[in-house]
N, C-alpha and C positions, 0 to 999 in steps of 0.2 A: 504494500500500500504506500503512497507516494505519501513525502510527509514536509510541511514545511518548515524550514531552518529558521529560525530566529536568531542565531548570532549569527551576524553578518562579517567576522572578520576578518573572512579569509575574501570573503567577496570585493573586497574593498582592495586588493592586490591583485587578485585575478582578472579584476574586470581594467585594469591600469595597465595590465602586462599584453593581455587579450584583442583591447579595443583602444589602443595608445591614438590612433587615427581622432579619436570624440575630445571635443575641446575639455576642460578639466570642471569647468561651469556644467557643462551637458553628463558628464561623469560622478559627477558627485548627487544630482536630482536622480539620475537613473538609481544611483547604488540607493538612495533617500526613499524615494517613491517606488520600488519595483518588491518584491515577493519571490524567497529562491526557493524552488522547490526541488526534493531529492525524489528520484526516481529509482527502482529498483532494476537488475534485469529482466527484458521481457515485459515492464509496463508500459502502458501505451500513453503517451503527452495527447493525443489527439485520434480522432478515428472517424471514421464517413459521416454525417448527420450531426455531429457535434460542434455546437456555438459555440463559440470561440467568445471569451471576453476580451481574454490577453495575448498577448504575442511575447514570441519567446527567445529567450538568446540561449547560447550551451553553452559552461562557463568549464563544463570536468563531464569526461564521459563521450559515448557515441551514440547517435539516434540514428535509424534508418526509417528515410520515407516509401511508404508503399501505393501506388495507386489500384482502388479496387474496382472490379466491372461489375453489372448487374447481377452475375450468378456468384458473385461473392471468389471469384479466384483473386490473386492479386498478384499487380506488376513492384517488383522494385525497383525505384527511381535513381535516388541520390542517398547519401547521408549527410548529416550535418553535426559538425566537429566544432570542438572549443574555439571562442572566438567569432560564431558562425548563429545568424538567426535564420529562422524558419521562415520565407518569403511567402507562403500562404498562410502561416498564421498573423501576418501583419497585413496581408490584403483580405482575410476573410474577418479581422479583428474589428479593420478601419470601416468596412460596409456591412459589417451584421451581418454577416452571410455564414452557414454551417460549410465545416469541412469535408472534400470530398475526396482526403485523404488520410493515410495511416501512419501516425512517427509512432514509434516501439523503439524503447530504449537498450542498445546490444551490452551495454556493461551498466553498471551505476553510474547515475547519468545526475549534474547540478542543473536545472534551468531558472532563469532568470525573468519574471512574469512579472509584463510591463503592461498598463491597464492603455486604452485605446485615445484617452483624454489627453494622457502626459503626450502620446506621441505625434498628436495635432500639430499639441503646441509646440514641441520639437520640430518641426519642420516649418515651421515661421520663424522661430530664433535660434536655431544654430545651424549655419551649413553642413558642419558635419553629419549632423543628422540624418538630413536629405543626401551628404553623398553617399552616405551607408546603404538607404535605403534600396536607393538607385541600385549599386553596386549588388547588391544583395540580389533584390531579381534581376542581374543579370547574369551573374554568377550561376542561379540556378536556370535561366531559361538556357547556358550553354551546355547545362547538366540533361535537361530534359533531352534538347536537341540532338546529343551525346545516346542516348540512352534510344530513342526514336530512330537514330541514324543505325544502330544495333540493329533491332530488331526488323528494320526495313530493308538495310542490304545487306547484313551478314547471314551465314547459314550460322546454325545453332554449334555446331561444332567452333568457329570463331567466335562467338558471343561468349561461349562457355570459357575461353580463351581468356578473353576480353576480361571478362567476370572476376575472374581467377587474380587478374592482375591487376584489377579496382581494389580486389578486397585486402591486397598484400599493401598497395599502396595507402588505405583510407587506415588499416590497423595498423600501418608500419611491421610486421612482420609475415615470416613466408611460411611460416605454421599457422591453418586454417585451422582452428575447431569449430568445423563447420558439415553437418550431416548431407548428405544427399538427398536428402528430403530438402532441404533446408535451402539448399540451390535449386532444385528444380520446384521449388515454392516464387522464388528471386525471380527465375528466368519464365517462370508461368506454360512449364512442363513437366513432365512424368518423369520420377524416381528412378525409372529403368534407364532410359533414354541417358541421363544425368550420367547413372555409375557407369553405362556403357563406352562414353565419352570421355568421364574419365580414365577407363581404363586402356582408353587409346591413347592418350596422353601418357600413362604412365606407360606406357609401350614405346613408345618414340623417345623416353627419357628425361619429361619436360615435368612431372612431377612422382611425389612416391605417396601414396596411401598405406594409412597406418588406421590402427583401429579407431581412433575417433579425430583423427584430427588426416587433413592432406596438407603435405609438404612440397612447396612451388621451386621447382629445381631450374630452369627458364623456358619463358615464353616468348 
């Protein structure tokens, strides 16, 4: 169950090291005005149908976003990393609109809940604000495009590639503890298909499968 911190003092370093680009004025009102919430592994910040009051930044931890279809499968998108806010939780925060999408947090995860009032006025008086903002959906619309451009001209055997080398880069490490379920959940295909692929991989030399975790030898 996710649970709000009340002492703030590590927040007050993190968000200085994290987001050094925001004037010290705009830094000090966010750390003042915002709510950190701990998330455990596996909770979810956000999910399809959900009003969003706040918008969120990651200040400790990993969040992966998922997009879901009518029949309830789901695509993964992006993740978003320390230092990093979630661009539809500040576009569906600012128009009242529910999400129609999924963050699930992949470790213990800090978020930083910043109500939709403060961030008006931020965007009248401080430019940094607004070039964050900016930057933030643009950041993510070349995540999408990234992710779109997958699926639309690679065969699944390249994506599964692709995948493999997103996920050594976003965790920094090239031990995956990561199931085969678990990717063909990501890539929005079947378990078999998944271990089949990787076991042509691990044929060709480019990874090794151990019992719970795959080890990224190169791609």
């Amino acid at each position: 169950m996710a649970k709000e911190l009340k002492d703030k003092t590590e927040l007050h370093s993190h968000m200085r090291q994290l987001f050094h680009d925001l004037e010290p004025y705009l830094l000090a009102e966010l750390e003042k005005e915002s709510t950190v919430w701990r998330f455990s592994e596996g909770e979810q910040l956000m999910h399809p149908g959900h009003y969003l009051r706040n918008m969120f930044f990651i200040t400790k931890g990993l969040v992966k976003v998922y997009r879901e279809d009518n029949d309830g499968a789901e695509f993964f998108m992006y993740y978003i990393k320390p230092g990093q806010a979630c661009a539809l939780s500040i576009a569906c925060t600012e128009r009242n609109e529910i999400s129609t999408v999924r963050a699930v947090a992949v470790e213990e995860t800090d978020a930083v809940m910043v109500s939709h009032i403060h961030m008006e006025d931020w965007l009248m008086r401080y430019k940094s604000w607004g070039r964050f903002v900016i930057d933030t959906f643009r950041y993510r619309l070349e995540e999408v495009l990234l992710a779109f451009d997958n699926v639309a001209f690679r065969g699944l055997d390249e994506r599964i590639e692709f995948y493999l080398k997103r996920q050594c880069r976003e965790t920094q490490s090239k031990i995956l503890t990561i199931s085969h379920q678990a990717i063909a959940n990501d890539l929005n295909t079947s378990r078999e298909v998944v271990s089949r692929l990787l076991k042509k991989l691990e044929q060709h030399g480019k990874i090794v499968m151990h019992r719970h975790a795959i080890e990224v030898l190169e791609l």
